[in-house]
MARDREN-662772 format. One record per atom (N, C-alpha, C): x, y, z. Coordinates in steps of 0.001 Angstrom, whole numbers, plus 500000, padded with zeros to 6 digits. Layout:
XYZ...
This chain:
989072654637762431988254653554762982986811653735762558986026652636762757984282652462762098984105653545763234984289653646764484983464654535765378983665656550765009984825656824764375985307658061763891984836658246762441983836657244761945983812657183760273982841658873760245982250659274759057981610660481758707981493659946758005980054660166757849979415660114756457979904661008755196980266660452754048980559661997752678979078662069751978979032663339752797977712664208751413977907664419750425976898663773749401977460664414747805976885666268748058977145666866746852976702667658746628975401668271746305974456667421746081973032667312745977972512667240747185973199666792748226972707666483749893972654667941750267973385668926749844973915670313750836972300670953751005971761671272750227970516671645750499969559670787751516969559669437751223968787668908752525968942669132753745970585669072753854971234669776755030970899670699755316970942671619754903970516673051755552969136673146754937968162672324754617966758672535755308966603671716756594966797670429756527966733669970758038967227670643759267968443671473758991969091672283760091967692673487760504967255674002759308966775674855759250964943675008760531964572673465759300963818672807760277963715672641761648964659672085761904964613672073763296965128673063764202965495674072763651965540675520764257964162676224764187963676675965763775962041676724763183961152676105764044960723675009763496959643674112763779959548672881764630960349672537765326960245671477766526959957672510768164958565671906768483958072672310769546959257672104770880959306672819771886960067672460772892960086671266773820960707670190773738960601668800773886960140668487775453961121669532775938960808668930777719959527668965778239959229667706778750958368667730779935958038668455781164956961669268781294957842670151782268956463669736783485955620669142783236955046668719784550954277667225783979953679666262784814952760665029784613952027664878785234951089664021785091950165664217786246950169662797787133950088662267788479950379661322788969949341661339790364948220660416790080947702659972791498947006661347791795946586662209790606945713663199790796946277663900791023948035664249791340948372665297791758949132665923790242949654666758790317950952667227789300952126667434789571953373666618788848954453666754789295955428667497788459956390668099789293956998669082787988958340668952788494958867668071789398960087667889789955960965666867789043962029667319787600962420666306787007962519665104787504963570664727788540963302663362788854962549662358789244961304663087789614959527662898789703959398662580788463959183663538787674958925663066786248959407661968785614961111661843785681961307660834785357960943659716785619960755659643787115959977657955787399958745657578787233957770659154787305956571658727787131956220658241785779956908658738784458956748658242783597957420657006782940958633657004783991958803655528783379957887654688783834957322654525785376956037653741785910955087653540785302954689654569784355953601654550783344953761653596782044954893653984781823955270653169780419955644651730780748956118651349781816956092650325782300954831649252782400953934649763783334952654649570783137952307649137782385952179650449781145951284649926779850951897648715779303953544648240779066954068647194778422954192646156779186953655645918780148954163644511781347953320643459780464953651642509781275952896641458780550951608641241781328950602641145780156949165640405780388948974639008780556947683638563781637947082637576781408946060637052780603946361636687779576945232636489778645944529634716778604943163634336778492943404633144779068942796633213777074943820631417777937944460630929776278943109630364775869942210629902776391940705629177776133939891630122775298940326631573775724939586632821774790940064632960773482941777632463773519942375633259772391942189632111771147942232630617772034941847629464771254940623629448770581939357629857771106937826630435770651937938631150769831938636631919769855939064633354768829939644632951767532940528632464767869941378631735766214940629630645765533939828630070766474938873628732765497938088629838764287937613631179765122936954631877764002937372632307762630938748631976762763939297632577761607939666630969760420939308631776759438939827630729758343941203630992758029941543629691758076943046629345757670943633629380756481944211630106756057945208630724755018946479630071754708946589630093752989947874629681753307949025630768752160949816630679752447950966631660752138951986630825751704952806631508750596953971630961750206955035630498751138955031629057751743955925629152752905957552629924753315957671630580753960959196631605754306960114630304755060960475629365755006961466628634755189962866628666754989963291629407754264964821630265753953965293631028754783966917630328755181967556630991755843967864632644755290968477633294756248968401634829755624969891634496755166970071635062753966971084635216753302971733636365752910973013636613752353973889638066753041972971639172751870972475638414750674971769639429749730970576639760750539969706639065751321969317640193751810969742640894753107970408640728753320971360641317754733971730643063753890971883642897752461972601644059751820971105644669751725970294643906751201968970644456750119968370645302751827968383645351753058967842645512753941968691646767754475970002646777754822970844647552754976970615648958753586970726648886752437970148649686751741968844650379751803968113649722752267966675650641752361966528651249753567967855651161754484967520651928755898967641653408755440966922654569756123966702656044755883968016656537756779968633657358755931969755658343756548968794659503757514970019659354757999969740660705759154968694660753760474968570659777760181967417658837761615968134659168762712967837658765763632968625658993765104968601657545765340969860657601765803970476656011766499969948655188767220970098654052767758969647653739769093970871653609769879970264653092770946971202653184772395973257653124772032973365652266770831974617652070770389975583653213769556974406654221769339975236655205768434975366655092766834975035653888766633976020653731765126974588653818764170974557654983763441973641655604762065973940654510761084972704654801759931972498654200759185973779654289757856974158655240758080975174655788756798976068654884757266976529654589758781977825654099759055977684652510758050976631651949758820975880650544757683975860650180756228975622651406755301975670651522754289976989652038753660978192652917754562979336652775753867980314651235754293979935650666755262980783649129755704979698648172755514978899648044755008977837647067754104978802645368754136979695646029753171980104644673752353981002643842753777981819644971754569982564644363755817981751643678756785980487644277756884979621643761757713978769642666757318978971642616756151977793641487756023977444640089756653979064639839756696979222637981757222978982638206758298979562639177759317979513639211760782977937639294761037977336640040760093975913639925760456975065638858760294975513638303758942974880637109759033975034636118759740976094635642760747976691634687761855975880635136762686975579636333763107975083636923764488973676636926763925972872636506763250971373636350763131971665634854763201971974634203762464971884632763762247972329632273763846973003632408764517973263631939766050971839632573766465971523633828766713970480634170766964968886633245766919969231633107765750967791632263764832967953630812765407968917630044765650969483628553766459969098628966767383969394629451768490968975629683770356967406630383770665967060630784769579965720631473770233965824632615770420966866633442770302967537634870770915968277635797770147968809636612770191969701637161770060970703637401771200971649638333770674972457638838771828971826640191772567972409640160773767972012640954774841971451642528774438972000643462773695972128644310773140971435644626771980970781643585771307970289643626770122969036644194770560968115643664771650967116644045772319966347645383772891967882646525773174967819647574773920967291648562772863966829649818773814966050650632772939965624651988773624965461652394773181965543653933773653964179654290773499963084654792774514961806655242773866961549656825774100961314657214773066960647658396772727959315658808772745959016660271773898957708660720773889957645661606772986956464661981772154955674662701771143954721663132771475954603664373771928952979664596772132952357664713770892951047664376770777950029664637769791949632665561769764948414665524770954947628666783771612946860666304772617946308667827773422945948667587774683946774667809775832946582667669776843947612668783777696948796667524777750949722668753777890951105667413778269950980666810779330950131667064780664950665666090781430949796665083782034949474664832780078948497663549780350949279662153779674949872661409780470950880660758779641950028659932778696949147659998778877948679658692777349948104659887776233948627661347776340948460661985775025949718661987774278950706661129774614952391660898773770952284659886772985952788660289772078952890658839770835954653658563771006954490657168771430955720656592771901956832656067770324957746656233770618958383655967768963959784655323769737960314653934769215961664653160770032962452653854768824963864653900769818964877653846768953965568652711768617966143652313767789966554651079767804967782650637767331968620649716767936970134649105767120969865649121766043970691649498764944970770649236763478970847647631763266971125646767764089971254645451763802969834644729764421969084645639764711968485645486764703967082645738763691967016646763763484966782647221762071966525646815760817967823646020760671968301645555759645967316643933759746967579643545760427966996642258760929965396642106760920964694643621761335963293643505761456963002644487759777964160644554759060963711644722757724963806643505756654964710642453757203964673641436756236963600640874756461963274640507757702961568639993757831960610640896756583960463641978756969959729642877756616959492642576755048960485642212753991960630642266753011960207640598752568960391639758753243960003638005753219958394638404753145957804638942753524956267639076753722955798640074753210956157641159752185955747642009751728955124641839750361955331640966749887953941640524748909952906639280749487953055638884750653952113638268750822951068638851751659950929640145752226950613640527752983948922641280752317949229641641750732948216642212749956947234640527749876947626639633749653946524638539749710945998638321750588946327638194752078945622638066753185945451638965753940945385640356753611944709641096754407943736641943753837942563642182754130941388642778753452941570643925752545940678643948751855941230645392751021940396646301751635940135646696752657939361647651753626941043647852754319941765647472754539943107648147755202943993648319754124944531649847754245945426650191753106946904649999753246947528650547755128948624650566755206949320649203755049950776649554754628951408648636755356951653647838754169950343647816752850950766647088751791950898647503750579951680646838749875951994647583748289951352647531747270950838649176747168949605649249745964948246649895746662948451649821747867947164650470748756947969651699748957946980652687749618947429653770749693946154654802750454946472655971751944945508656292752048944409657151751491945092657459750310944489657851749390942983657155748780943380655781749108942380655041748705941353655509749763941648655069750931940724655218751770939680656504752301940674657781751948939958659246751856939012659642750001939703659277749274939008659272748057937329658614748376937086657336748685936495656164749010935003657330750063935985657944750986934854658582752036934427659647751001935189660188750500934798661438749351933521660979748610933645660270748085932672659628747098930975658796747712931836658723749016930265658302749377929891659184749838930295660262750314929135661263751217928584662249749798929642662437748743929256663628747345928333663115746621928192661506746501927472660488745669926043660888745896925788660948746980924109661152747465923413660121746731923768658882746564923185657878746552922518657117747624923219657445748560922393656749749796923078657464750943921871658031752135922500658876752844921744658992754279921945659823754775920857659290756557921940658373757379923115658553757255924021657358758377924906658244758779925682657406759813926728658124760632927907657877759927929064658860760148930513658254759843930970658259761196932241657544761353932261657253762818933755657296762293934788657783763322935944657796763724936261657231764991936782656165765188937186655188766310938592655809766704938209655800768176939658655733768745939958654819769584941449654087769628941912652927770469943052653407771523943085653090772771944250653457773941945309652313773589946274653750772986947478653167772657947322651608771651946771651657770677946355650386770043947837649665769519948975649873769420950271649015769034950337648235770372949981648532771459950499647631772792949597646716772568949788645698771830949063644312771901949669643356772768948987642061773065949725640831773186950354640151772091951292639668772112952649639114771830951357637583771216951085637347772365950631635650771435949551635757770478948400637133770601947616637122769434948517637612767993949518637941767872950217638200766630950338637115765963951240636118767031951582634943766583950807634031766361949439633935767113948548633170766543947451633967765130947584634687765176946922635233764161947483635347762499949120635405762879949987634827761467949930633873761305949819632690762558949351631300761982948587630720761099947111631258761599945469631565760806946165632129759576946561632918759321947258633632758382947750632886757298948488631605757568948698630709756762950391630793757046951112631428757849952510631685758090952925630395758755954179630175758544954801628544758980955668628680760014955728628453761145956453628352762319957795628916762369958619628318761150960090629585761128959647631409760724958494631110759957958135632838760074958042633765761730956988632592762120956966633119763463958036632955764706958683631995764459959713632191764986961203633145764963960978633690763572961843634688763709960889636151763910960048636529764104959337637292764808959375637349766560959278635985766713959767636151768093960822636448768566962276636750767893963415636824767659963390638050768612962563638839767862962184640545767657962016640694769137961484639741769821960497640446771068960703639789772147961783638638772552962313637651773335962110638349774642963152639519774665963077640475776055963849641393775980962756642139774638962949643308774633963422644488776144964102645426775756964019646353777298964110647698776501963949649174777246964075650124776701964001650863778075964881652391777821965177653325778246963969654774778398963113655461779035962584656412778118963573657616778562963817658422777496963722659759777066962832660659777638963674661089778716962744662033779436964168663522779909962976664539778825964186665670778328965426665395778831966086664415777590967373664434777545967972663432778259967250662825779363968004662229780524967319660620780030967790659519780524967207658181780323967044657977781634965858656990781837965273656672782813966338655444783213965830654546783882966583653028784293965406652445783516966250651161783359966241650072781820964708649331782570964203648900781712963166648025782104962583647259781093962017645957781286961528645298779802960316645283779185959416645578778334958782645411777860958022643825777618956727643578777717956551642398777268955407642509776542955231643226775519953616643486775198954343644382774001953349644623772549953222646010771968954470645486770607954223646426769380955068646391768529955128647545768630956972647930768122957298649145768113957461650078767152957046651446767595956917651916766342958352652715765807958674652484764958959750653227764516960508651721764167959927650521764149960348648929763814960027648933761935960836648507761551960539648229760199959271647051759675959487646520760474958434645481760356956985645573761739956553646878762698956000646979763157954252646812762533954098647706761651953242647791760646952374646894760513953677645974759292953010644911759249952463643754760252953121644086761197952374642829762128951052643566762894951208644885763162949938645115763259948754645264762249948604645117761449947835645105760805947663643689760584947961642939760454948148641307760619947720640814762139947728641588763147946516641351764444945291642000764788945615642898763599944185643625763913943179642909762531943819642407761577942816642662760121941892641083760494941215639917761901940264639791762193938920640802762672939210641733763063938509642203763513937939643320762488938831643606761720938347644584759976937315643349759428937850642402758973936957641401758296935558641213759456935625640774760429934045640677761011933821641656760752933836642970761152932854644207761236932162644125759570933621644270759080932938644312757381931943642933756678932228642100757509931332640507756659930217640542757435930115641045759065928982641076759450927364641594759309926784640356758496925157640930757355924635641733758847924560641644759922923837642531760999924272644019760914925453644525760020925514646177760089925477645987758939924240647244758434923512647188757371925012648281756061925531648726757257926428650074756019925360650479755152926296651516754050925717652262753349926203651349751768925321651444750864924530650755749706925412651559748547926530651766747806926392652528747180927026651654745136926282651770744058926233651345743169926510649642743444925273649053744649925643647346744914926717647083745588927474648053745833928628647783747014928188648212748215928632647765749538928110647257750127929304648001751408929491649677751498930707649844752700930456650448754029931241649166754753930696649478756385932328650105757344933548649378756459934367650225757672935615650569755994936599651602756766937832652254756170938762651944757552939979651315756761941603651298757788942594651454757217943629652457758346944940652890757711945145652239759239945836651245759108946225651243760762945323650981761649945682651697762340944282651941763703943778652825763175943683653565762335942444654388761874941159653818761139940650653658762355939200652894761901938074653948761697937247654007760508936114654724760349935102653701759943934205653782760509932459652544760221931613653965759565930918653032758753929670653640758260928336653325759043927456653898759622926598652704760004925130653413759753924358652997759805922775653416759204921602653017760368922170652567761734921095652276762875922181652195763943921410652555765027922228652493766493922099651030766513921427649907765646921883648473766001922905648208765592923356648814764453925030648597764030925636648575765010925323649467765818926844649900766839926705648956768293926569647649768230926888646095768997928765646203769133929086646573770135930801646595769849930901645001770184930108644146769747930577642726770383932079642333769610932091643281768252933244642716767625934512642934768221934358644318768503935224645111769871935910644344770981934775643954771932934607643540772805935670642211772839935531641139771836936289639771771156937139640359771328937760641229770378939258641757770064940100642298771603939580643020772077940089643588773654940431641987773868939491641069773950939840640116774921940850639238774753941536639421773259942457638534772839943897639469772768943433640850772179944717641807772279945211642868772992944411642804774330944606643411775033944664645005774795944339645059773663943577646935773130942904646964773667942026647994773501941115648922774174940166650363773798939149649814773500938605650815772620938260652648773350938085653601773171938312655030773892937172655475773328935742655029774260934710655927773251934752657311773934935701657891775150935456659107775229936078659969773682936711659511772973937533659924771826937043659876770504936283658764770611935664658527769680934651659564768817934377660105767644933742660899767340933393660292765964931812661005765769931311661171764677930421662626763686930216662353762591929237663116761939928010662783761418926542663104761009925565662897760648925633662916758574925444662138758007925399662442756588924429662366756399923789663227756059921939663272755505921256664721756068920275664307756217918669665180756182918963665681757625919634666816758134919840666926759895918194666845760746917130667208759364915879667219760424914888665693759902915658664894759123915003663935758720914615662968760157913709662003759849913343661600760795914010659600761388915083659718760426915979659055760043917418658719760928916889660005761243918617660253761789917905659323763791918875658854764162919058657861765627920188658624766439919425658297767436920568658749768899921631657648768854923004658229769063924303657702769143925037657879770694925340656786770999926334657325772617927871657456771883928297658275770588929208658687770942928804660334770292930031661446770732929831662498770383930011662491768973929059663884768802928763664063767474929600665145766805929836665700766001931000666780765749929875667792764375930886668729764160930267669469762572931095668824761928932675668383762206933682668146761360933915666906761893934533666334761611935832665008762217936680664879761249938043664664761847939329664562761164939650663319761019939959663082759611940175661624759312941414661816758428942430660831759154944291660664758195944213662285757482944302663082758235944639664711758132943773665399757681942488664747756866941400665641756178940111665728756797939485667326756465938173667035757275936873666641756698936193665786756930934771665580756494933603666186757244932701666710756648931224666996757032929850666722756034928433667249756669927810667034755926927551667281754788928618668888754041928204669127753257929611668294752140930103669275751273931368668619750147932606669087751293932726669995752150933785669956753031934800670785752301934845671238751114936044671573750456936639673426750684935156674103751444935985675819751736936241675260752971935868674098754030936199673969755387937996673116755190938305672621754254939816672181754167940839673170753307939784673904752831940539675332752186941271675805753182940581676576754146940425677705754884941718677003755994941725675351756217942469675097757358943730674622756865943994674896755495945271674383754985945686675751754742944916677029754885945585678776753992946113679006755400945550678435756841945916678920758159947476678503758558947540677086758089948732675850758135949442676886757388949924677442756202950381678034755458951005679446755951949807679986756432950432681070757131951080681067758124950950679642758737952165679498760327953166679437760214953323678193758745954338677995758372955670679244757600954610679825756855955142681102756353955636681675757877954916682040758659955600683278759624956574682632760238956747681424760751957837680899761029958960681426760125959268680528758791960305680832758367960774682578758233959861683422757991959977684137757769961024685410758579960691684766760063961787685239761007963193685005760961963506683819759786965198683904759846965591684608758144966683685121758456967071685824757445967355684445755859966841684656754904967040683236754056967457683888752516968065683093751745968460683788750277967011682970749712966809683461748441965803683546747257965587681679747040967139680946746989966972679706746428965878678573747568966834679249748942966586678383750189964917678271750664964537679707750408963037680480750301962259679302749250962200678834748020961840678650747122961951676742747796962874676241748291963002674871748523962509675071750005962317675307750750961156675774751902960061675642751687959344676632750446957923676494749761957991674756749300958889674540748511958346673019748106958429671663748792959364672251750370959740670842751069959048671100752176958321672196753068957645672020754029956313672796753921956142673542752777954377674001752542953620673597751470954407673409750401952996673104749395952495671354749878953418670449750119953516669259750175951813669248751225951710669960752268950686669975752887949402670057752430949003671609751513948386671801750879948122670577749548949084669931748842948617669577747922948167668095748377948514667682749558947818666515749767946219667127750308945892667817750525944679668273751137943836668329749485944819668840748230944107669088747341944126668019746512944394666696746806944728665375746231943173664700746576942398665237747567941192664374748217939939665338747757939871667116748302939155667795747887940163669289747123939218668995745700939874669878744137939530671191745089940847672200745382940646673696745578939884674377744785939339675723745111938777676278744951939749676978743885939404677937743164940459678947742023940584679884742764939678680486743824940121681401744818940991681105745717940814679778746265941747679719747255943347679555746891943296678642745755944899678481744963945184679966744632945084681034744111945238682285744012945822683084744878945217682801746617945466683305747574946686682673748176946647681133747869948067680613748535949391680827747398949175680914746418949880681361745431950720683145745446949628683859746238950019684619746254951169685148747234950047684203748601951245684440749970952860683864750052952532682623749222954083681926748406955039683119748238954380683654746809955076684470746159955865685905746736954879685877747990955693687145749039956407686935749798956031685756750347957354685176751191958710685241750578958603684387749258960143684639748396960574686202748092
């Protein structure tokens, strides 16, 4: 039967296998929750836990009142776009083309059934799938089940039992999946025309590479200098409202069946959380794109990229000047960094708009920056947010000076954790050697993709490599 199927590993898989096994014997932190904090007190009684955090997550996803007179004010600001209209029914080629690009070895949602199962009954499944979107796409809905979802806590950092230090990740039906990847793929070249080239994710041909190269070059350039870099932080920034998406793909230039099968996605939604091991009771969501959605991404970045364009078109923040270009912010996502050259830059009125339409929320306790310039020049302005030596931006660190023995030194440390980890299980020569290239250099060499190592420091990680094996 489909429910008894197994996936067949080729022979090229056996090694992934037993690094992922390996992996997650090594290196996954211990998942459980073991206290939260609630109403000032701390609770450490699982079934406490469990409710208090489903109450929380609840919370954050209920539905908002947003008044529509604001959100209507809001969208007049935007110029109207237009896009190759998406009017095509979904058809079984891409029902296949979507089912193929799902990632093996994911974890399920609430239904059990993996991606492999999808990709070996592809061709059996196709019609049934396509009947069950197309009824779907007619009623406004899907079926009952398509909706459900499993949510997952992640801590970042910061103490665990602060629930808004978890990065929430849904699990999701494969038919579902599949569904928020054919979208995904209808809009994936239109997405580089209408969204700024100040945001990298999400589109094809950007990369954050762009965006860390970009900071590299303006602080080494010393063409123009005396300003702040600023690292923004947002509370929980994917929990948006539902109607600024949809009105904002409108502006966008998107045609009513686009957005209507987006709404498909989010009718009434519900999800479970994952709280060590156990599921809470079901509850619905009405707010937020999810992450671990194939098509999450893109729609956030498609409600946030008004608020990239003002900051950046706005002649009142002066940014920094460099060969006639003219750069005031960098985005991967919600990773927002501003340049700014006066505490008048920093007017969050643009901010301020955006909260009121998407129900984000900006975190200047989180928020951090650095000084680029003259530290005793007379140049430099008082800032109300904190100031740092370093700030971490999409994994790398910047400061005033080139930064490059300060990302040395914190990628030889990463290295050595990683080393002593593995090092505690007994391993042969080959397994040792695909270890080094699948969970340590990959680190290091993105660190050395932004700032060129030192010949000392490659020497030293070269060396500790070489002892480990």
């Amino acid at each position: 039967s489909l429910l008894s199927f197994k996936p067949e590993k080729q022979n090229d898989d056996k090694q992934n296998i037993e690094l992922e096994n390996i992996f997650y014997n090594v290196s996954l932190k211990n998942p459980n929750i073991t206290k939260i904090a609630h109403n000032g007190n701390i609770v450490t009684q699982i079934e406490e836990i469990k409710e208090t955090i489903k109450e929380a997550c609840k919370e954050m996803y209920k539905k908002i009142d947003i008044d529509k007179t604001v959100i209507g004010d809001y969208l007049k600001t935007l110029k109207l776009q237009q896009v190759e209209q998406i009017n095509n029914n979904i058809t079984e080629e891409e029902i296949l083309k979507a089912i193929n690009y799902l990632n093996d070895g994911r974890s399920p949602g609430p239904d059990g059934l993996p991606a492999e199962l999808y990709k070996k009954c592809k061709h059996q499944l196709v019609k049934t799938l396509k009947y069950a979107y197309d009824e779907g796409i007619k009623n406004g809905k899907m079926h009952e089940s398509f909706y459900q979802g499993i949510l997952t806590l992640i801590l970042k950092r910061g103490p665990e039992e602060n629930i808004n230090n978890y990065r929430h990740i849904t699990l999701m039906n494969m038919d579902y999946k599949v569904f928020a990847k054919i979208i995904a793929n209808k809009i994936e070249e239109h997405l580089g025309m209408i969204v700024d080239n100040k945001q990298s994710c999400a589109i094809k041909g950007r990369y954050m590479w762009d965006n860390l190269n970009t900071l590299r070059e303006i602080i080494w350039s010393k063409q123009e200098s005396n300003f702040y870099l600023i690292a923004l932080d947002q509370k929980k920034p994917s929990i948006l409202y539902h109607g600024n998406i949809y009105g904002v793909s409108s502006k966008k230039g998107f045609c009513e069946h686009f957005i209507n099968l987006v709404k498909c996605l989010y009718v009434k939604s519900t999800v479970k959380v994952n709280v060590n091991g156990q599921l809470t009771e079901q509850f619905e969501i009405s707010r937020g794109v999810k992450q671990g959605c194939p098509l999450s991404a893109a729609l956030y970045i498609l409600a946030i990229s008004p608020l990239i364009k003002c900051i950046k078109d706005d002649p009142r923040i002066q940014g920094v000047q460099i060969n006639g270009n003219k750069y005031v912010i960098s985005a991967y996502a919600d990773d927002i960094t501003v340049l700014v050259k006066s505490n008048k830059d920093l007017e969050y009125k643009h901010f301020k708009n955006y909260e009121k339409v998407s129900g984000a929320e900006l975190n200047k306790d989180k928020c951090e920056c650095i000084w680029i310039g003259d530290t005793g020049s007379k140049s430099k302005f008082s800032i109300d947010i904190q100031e740092q030596k370093q700030i971490k931006i999409l994994g790398i660190y910047f400061d005033n000076n080139q930064c490059v023995d300060f990302n040395c030194s914190k990628k030889e440390e990463e290295t050595d954790k990683e080393i002593e980890k593995y090092s505690k299980i007994k391993l042969n020569y080959k397994t040792k050697i695909n270890i080094i290239n699948t969970f340590i250099l990959p680190k290091t060499l993105f660190s050395a993709s932004v700032f060129p190592p030192t010949q000392k420091w490659a020497v030293r990680i070269n060396q500790k490599t070489c002892t480990f094996i």
